[in-house]
BANU-305842 format. One record per residue (C-alpha): residue number from 0; x, y, z. Coordinates in steps of 0.1 Angstrom, whole numbers. Each point is the difference from the previous one (the first is absolute). Last residue first. Example, Ala and Ser with C-alpha at 12.3 -4.5 7.8 and 13.67 -1.06 7.14 Angstrom:
BANU-305842
+-----+-------+-------+-------+
! seq !     X !     Y !     Z !
+-----+-------+-------+-------+
!   1 !   137 !   -11 !    71 !
!   0 !   -14 !   -34 !     7 !
+-----+-------+-------+-------+
end
This chain:
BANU-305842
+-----+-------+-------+-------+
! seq !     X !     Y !     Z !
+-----+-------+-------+-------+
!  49 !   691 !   754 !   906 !
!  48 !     8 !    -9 !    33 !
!  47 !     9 !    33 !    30 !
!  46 !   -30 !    -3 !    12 !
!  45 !   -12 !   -39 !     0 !
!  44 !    42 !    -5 !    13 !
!  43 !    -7 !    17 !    35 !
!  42 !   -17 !   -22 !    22 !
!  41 !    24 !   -32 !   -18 !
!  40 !    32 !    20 !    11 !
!  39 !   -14 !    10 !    32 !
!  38 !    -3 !   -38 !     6 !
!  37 !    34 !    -6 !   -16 !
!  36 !    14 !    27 !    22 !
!  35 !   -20 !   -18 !    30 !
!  34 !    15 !   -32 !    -7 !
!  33 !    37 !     8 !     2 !
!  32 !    -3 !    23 !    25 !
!  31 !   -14 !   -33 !    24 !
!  30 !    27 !   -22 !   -12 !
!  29 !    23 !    24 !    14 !
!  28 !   -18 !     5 !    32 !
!  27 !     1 !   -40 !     7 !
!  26 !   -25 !    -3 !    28 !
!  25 !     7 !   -33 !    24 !
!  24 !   -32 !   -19 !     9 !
!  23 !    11 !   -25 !    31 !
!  22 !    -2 !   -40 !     1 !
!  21 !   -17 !   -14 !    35 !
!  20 !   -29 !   -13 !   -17 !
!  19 !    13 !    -7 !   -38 !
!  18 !    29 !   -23 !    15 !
!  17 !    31 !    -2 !   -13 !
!  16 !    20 !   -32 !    12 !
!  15 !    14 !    -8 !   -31 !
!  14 !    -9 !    23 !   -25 !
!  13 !   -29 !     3 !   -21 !
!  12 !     4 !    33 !   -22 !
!  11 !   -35 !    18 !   -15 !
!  10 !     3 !    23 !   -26 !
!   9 !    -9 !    36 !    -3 !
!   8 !    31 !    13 !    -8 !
!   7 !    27 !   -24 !    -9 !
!   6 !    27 !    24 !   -20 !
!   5 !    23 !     4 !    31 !
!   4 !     5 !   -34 !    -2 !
!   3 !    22 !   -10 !    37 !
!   2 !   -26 !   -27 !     9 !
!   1 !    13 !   -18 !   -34 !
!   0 !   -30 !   -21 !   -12 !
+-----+-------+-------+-------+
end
């Protein structure tokens, strides 16, 4: 797997030398937009569906 992918959310990379006990939790704000307007997108479609 490219380690560059932009489009690998949510999936595990093993690397050499990475180690899950001293590895770090980055936030990726753009990500997060993304899935909260398709979470208020999926709150709101039962009222506006016909």
């Amino acid at each position: 797997m490219d380690v560059a992918d932009r489009c690998s959310v949510n999936s595990l990379r093993d690397m050499p030398g990475s180690n899950p006990v001293q590895g770090r939790v980055r936030w990726d704000p753009l990500h997060s937009l993304w899935n909260g307007v398709m979470l208020g997108g999926a709150l709101l479609a039962p009222f506006y569906a016909s």
